[in-house]
C-alpha positions in Angstrom: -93.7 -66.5 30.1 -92.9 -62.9 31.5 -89.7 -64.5 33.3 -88.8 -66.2 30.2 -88.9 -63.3 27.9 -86.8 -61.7 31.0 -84.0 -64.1 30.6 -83.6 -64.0 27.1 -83.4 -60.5 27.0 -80.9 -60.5 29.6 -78.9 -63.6 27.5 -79.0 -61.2 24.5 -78.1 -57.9 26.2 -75.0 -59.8 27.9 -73.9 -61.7 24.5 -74.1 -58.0 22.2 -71.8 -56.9 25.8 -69.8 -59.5 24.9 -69.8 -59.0 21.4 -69.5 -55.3 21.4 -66.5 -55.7 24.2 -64.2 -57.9 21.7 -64.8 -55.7 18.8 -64.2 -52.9 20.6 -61.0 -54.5 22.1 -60.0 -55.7 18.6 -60.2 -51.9 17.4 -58.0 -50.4 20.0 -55.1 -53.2 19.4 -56.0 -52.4 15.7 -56.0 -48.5 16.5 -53.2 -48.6 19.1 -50.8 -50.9 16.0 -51.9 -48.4 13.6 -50.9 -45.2 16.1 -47.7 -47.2 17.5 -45.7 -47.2 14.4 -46.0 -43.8 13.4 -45.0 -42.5 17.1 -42.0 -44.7 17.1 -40.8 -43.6 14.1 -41.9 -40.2 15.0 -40.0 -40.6 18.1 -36.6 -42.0 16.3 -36.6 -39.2 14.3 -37.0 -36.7 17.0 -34.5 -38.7 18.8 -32.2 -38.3 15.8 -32.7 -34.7 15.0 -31.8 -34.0 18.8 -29.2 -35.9 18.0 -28.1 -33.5 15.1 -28.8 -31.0 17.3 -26.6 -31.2 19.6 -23.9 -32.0 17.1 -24.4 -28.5 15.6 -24.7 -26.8 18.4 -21.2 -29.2 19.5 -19.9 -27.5 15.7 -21.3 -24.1 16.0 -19.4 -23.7 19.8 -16.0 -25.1 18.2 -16.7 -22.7 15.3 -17.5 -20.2 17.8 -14.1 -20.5 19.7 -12.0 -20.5 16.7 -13.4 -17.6 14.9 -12.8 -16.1 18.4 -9.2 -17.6 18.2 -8.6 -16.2 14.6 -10.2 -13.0 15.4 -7.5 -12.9 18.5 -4.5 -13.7 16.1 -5.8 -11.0 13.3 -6.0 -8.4 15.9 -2.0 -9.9 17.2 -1.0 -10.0 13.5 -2.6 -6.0 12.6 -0.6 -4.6 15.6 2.8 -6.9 14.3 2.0 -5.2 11.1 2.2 -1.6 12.6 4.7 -1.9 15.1 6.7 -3.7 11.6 5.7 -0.7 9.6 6.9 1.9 12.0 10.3 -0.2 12.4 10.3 0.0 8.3 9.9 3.5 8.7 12.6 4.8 10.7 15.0 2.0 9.2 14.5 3.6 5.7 14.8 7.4 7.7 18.0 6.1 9.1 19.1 4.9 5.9 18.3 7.6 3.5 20.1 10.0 6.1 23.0 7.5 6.0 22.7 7.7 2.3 21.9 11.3 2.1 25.1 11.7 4.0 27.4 9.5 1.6 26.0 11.4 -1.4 26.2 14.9 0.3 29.2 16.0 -1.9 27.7 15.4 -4.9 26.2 17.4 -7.5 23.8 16.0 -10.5 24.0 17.4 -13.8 20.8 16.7 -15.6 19.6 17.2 -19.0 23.4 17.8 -20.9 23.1 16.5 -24.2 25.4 13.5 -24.6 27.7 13.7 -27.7 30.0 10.7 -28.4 33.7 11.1 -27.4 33.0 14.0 -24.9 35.0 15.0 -22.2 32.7 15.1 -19.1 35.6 16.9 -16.6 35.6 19.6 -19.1 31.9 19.8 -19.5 31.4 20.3 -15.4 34.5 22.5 -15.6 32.7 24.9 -18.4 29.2 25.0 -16.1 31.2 25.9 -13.3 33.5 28.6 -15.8 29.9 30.8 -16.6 28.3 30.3 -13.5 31.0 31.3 -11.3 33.5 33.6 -13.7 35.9 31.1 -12.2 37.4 27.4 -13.3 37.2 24.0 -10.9 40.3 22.8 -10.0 41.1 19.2 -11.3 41.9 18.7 -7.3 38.3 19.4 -6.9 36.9 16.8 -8.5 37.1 13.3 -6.6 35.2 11.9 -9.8 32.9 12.8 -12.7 31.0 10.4 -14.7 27.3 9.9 -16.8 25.5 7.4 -14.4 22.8 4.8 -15.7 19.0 5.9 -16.1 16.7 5.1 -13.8 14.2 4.5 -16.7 16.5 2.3 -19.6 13.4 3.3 -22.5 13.7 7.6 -21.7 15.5 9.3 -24.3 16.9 11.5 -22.2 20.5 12.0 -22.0 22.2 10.3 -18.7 22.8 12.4 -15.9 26.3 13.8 -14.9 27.7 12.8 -11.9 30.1 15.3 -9.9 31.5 14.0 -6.5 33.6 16.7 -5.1 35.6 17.1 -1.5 32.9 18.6 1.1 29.5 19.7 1.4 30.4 22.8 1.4 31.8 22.9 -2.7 28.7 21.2 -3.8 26.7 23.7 -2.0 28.9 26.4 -3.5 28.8 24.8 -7.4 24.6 24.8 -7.0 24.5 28.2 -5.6 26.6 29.9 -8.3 24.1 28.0 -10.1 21.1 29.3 -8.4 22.6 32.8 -8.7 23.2 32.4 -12.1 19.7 31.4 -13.7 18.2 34.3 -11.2 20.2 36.3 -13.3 19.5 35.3 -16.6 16.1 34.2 -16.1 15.0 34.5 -19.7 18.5 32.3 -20.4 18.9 30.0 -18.0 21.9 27.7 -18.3 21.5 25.7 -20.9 23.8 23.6 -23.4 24.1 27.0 -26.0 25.8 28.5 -22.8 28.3 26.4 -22.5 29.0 25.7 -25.9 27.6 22.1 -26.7 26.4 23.2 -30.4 23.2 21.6 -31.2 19.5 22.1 -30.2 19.4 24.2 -27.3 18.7 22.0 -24.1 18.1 23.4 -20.5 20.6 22.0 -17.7 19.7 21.6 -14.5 22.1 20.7 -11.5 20.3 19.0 -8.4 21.8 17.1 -5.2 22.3 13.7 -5.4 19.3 12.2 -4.2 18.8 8.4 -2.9 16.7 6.1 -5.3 13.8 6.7 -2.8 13.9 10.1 -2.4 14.2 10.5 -6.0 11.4 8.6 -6.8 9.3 10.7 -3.7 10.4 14.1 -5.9 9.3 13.1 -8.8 6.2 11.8 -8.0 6.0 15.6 -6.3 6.4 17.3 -9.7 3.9 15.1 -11.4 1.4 16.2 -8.7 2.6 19.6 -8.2 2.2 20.0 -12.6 -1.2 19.0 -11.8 -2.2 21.1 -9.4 -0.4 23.9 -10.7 2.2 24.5 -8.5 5.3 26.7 -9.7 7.7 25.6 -7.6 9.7 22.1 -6.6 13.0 22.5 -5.0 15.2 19.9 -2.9 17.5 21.7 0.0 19.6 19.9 1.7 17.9 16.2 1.2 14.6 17.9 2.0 11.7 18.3 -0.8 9.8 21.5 -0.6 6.5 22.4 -3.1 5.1 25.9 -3.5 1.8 27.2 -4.8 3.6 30.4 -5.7 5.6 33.2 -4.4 2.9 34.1 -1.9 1.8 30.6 -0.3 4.5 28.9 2.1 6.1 25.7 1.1 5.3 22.6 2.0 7.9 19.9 2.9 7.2 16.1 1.5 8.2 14.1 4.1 7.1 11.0 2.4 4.4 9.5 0.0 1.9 10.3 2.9 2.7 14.1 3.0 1.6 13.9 -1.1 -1.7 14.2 -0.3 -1.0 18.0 1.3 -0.5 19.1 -2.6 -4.1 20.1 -3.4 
């Protein structure tokens, strides 16, 4: 009896083996399906985002090398730019010397009230009669004309233009001219002195000035009004500002040297 209770137990023990091995072999093929298809498509996706990976990092080195390559051509293109400017720069020196030298016999009449039917010769002929006690000789005068505004909408009268032999006679008409308002200081010359009836109008006469230099002195007065400078003067080509009598002038090479008016 003992021995066949033995058995039995031993028959039962090995069949729940049995039993127990199966199911547990069914779970792990049930857990290992359930964990396999997950981790492939865990692992496809990390093969795919080190795919994209290295794409962008591919991208980001190309983009690297070109922003180097641009950066390169900027840097190429700035230093054109100067070594351009500074060519611009002397060119337009050289030219407004040229320029300055075409124009050097000529003096500018500005501010002479423009009558219809006048006789400009005898106008400049009068300005030089007070200013000098003597007359201009018609030989003297290569050519005298009103020139066309720079600004077509000012209502200001067109300047006078005087073209005479040398340097020299346009340096002596604007110094007779220079001596003459230091004289009369409370009646400068005007269009009363030199017998234009009408409302009084103050002349001035100026050298001839290329359109950039011009525009560089008159950007000068504006400035110089502002900051309450008394004195704007052009000698020989060259602009020239003054505080007052006291302070030393300063010379406006260009826009640049504007900046010294404070």
């Amino acid at each position: 009896m003992s021995d066949l209770l033995n058995i039995d137990t031993k028959s039962i023990f090995d069949q729940l083996n049995t039993i127990l091995d199966d199911k547990l072999s069914t779970l792990k093929s049930v857990l290992i399906a359930a964990i396999e298809d997950p981790i492939k498509i865990i692992t496809k996706e990390l093969q795919e985002l080190q795919k994209s990976y290295s794409f962008l990092s591919d991208e980001y080195e190309d983009l690297k090398r070109e922003s180097q390559s641009q950066k390169t051509s900027m840097n190429e293109l700035k230093n054109e730019n100067v070594k351009l400017s500074q060519s611009l720069q002397q060119l337009s020196a050289k030219y407004n010397t040229m320029e300055l030298a075409a124009k050097s016999c000529n003096v500018e009449f500005q501010g002479v009230p423009e009558k219809k039917e006048e006789n400009v010769v005898n106008i400049v002929k009068k300005i030089c009669e007070v200013t000098s006690g003597t007359q201009l000789n018609n030989d003297a005068i290569m050519s005298c004309r009103r020139v066309a505004k720079l600004n077509p909408h000012s209502t200001r009268p067109r300047n006078i233009l005087l073209t005479l032999p040398s340097p020299r006679q346009r340096d002596h008409v604007l110094s007779n001219i220079q001596r003459y308002n230091k004289a009369n200081s409370k009646d400068k010359l005007n269009s009363l002195n030199i017998g234009i009836p009408g409302e009084k109008s103050q002349i001035y006469a100026v050298e001839h000035l290329p359109l950039e230099l011009k525009s560089l002195q008159a950007e000068a007065r504006k400035i110089a009004k502002e900051k309450l400078y008394k004195f704007v003067w052009v000698r020989f080509g060259k602009i020239f500002v003054k505080k007052n009598e006291q302070s030393k002038p300063i010379f406006v090479r260009n826009k640049d040297s504007l900046k010294l008016i404070i």
